[in-house]
C-alpha positions as MATLAB code, in Angstrom:
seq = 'XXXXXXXXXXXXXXXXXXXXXXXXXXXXXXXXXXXXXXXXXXXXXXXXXXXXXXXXXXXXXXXXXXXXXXXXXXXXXXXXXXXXXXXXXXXXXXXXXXXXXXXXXXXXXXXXXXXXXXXXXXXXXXXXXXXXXXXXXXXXXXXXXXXXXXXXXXXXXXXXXXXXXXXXXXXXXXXXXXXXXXXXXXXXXXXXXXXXXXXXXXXXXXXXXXXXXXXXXXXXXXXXXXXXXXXX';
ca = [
     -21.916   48.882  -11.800;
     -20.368   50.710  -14.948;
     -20.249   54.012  -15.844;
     -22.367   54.794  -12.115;
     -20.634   57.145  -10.193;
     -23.228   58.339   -7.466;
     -26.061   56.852   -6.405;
     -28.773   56.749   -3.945;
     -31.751   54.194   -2.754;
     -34.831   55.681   -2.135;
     -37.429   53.163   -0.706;
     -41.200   54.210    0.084;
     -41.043   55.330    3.770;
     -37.895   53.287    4.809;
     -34.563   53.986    5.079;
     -33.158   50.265    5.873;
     -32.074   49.653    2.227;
     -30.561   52.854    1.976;
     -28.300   52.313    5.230;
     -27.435   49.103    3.661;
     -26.368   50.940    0.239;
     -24.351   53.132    2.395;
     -22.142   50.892    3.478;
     -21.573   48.781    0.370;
     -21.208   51.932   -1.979;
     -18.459   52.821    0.258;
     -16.421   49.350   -0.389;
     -16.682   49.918   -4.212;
     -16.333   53.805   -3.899;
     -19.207   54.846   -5.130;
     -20.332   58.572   -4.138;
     -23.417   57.516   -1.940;
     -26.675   59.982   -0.396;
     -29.079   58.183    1.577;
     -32.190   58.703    0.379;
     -35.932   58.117    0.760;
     -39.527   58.403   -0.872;
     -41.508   59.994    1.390;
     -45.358   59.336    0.530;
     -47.571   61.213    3.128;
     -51.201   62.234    2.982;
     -52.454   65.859    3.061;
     -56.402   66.175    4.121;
     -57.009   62.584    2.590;
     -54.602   62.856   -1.012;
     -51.743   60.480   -1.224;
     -47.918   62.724   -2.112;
     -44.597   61.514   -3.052;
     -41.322   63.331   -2.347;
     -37.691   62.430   -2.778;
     -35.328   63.426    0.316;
     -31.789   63.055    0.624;
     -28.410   63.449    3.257;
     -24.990   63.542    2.833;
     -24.752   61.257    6.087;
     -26.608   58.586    7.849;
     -26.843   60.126   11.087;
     -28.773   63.222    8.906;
     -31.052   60.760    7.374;
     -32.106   58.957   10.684;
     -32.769   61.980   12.664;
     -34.964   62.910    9.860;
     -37.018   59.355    9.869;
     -37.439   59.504   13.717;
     -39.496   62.810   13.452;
     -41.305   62.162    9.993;
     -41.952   58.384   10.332;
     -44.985   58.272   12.511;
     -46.497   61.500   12.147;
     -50.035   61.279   13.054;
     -50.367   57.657   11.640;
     -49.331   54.720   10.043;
     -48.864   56.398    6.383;
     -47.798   59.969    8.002;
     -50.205   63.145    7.362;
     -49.233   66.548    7.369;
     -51.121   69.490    7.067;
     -49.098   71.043    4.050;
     -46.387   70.521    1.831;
     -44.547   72.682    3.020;
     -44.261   71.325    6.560;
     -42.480   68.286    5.055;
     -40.581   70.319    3.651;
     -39.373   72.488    6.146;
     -38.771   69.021    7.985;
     -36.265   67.812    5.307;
     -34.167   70.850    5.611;
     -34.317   70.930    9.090;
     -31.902   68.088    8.689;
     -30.041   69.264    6.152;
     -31.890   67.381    3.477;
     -32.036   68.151   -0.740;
     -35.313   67.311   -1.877;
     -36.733   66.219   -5.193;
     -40.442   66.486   -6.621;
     -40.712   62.969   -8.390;
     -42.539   62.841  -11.322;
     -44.731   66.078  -10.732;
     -47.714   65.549  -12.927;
     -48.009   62.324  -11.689;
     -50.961   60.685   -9.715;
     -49.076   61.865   -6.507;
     -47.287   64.284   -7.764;
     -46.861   67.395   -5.772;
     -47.837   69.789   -8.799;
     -50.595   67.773  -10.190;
     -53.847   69.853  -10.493;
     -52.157   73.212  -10.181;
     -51.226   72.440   -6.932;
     -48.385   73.591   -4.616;
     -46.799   76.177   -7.086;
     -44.226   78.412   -5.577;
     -43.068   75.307   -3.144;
     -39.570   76.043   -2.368;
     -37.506   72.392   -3.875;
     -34.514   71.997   -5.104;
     -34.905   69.790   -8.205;
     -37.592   68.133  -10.080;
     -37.896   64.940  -12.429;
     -38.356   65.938  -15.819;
     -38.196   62.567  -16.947;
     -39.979   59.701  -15.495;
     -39.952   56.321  -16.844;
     -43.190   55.465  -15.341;
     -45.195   58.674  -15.575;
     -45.769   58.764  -18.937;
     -44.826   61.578  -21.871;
     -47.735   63.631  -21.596;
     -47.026   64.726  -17.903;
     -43.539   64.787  -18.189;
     -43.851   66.688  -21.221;
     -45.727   69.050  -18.716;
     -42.639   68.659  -15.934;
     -40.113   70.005  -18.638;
     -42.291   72.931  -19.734;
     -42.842   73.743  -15.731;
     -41.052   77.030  -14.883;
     -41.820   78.737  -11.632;
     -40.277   82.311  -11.320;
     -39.782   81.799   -7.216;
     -37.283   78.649   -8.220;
     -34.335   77.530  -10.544;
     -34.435   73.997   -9.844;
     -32.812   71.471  -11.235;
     -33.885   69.159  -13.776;
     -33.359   65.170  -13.721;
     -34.176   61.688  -14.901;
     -34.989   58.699  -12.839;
     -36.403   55.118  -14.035;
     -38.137   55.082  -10.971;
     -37.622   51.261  -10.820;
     -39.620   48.667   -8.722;
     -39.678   45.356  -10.729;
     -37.974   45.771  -14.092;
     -34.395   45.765  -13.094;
     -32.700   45.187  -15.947;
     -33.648   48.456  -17.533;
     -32.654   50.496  -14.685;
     -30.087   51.957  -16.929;
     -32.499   53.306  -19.445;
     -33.608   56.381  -17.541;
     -30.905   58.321  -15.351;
     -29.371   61.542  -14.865;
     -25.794   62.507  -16.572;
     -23.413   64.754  -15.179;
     -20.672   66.896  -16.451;
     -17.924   68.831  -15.304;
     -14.915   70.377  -15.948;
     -12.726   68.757  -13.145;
     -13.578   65.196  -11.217;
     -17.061   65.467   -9.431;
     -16.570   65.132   -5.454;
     -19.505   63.966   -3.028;
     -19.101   67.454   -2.055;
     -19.043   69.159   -5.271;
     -21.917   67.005   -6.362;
     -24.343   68.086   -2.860;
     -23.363   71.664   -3.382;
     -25.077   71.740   -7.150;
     -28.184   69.556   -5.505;
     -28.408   71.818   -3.053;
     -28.381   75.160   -5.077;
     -24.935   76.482   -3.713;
     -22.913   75.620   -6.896;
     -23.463   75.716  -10.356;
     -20.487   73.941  -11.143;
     -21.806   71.018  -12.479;
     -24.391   69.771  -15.704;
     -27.550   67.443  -15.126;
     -28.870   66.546  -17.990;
     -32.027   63.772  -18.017;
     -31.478   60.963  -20.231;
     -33.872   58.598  -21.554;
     -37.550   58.180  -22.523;
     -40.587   56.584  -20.908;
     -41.103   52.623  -20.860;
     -43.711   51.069  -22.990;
     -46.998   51.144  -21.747;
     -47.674   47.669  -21.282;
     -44.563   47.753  -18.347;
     -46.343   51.088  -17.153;
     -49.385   49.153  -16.395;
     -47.940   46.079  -15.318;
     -45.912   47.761  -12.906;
     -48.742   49.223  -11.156;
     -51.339   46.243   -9.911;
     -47.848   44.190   -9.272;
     -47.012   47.420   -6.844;
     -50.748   47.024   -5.235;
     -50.102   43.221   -4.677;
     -46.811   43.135   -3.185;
     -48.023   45.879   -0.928;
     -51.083   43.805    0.026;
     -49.220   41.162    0.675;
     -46.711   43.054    2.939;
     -49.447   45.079    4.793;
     -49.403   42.903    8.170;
     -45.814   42.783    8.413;
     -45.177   47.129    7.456;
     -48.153   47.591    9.903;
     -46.712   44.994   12.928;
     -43.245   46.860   11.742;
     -45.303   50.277   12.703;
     -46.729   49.498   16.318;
     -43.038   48.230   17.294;
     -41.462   50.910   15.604;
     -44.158   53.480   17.529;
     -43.486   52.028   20.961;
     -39.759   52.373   20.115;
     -39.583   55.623   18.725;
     -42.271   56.976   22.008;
     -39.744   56.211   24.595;
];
């Protein structure tokens, strides 16, 4: 993986890939957060937020309280109560592509939520709303400000969109959750990249909707195990 020095996996409402990045990112020595996309509904509208740990134990504490919360896709009554559940375990969160269709900020929504960093660049969003993510300035934060590809199917230009950072002296796992998490500014992020073309914005979407047809009896079976399992 050249030129990556940290990294994270962030599946839609499962952590298993993320485990499994753990423990190969620590056989090549990469500096490693598992991570996850939480997408939760809120009085009927569909949200997506990015939560990370420095450990594994963090990260599945975290799952066993969020994962079936009132449902199969959890539902919360506010943002801010997912919120408040991330940090209870220590968690750095991250508003993905904020203008987005399930974007926390979309529709003047949410403003003044307490996060610490937001994507500025999206591959998949599109320029007009993240045109609006880098203008966004609320007075109650200074978040930070990244890039992500936000990959599902077009692997080989992962690279294209990511997040650079700087420093005087060599960046630390510590170092590096510090600046996430707003207790050091010792470190740049600066987004790199553009949005895809639109054909491979479009493309990606309906291929999304089919592969999660397709795996709806298995996430849902996956669900009523993981329920009785989790309720005892």
């Amino acid at each position: 993986m050249a030129g990556v020095g940290a990294l994270s996996i962030t599946d839609h409402n499962e952590i298993r890939g993320s485990l499994t990045g753990a423990k190969i990112a620590e056989k090549l020595g990469l500096i490693f957060f598992p991570g996850i996309e939480l997408t939760f509904h809120i009085r009927g509208k569909a949200y997506e937020l990015l939560a990370y740990f420095y450990n594994v134990v963090d990260i599945k504490n975290f799952y066993k309280n969020y994962r079936f919360n009132n449902g199969f896709l959890p539902s919360y009554k506010n943002v801010d109560q997912v919120v408040a559940l991330i940090h209870k375990y220590n968690g750095i969160d991250v508003v993905p592509h904020p203008f987005g269709r399930k974007g926390i900020f979309r529709r003047l929504r949410n403003r003044g939520l307490d996060v610490h960093a937001i994507e500025t660049i999206n591959a998949f969003t599109g320029e007009k709303r993240n045109n609006k993510a880098k203008r966004h300035h609320d007075g109650n934060n200074n978040f930070l400000k990244l890039g992500a590809a936000d990959m599902h199917f077009f692997v080989g230009d992962i690279h294209k969109v990511y997040t650079e950072l700087t420093s005087e002296k060599e960046i630390t796992k510590m170092e590096l959750w510090e600046n996430l998490g707003g207790h050091a500014s010792t470190i740049n992020f600066k987004p790199i990249g553009h949005q895809f073309s639109q054909f491979k914005i479009w493309f990606q979407k309906p291929l999304c909707g089919v592969v999660y047809v397709l795996n709806y009896p298995r996430l849902y079976l996956a669900y009523r195990m993981g329920k009785m399992r989790y309720s005892h």
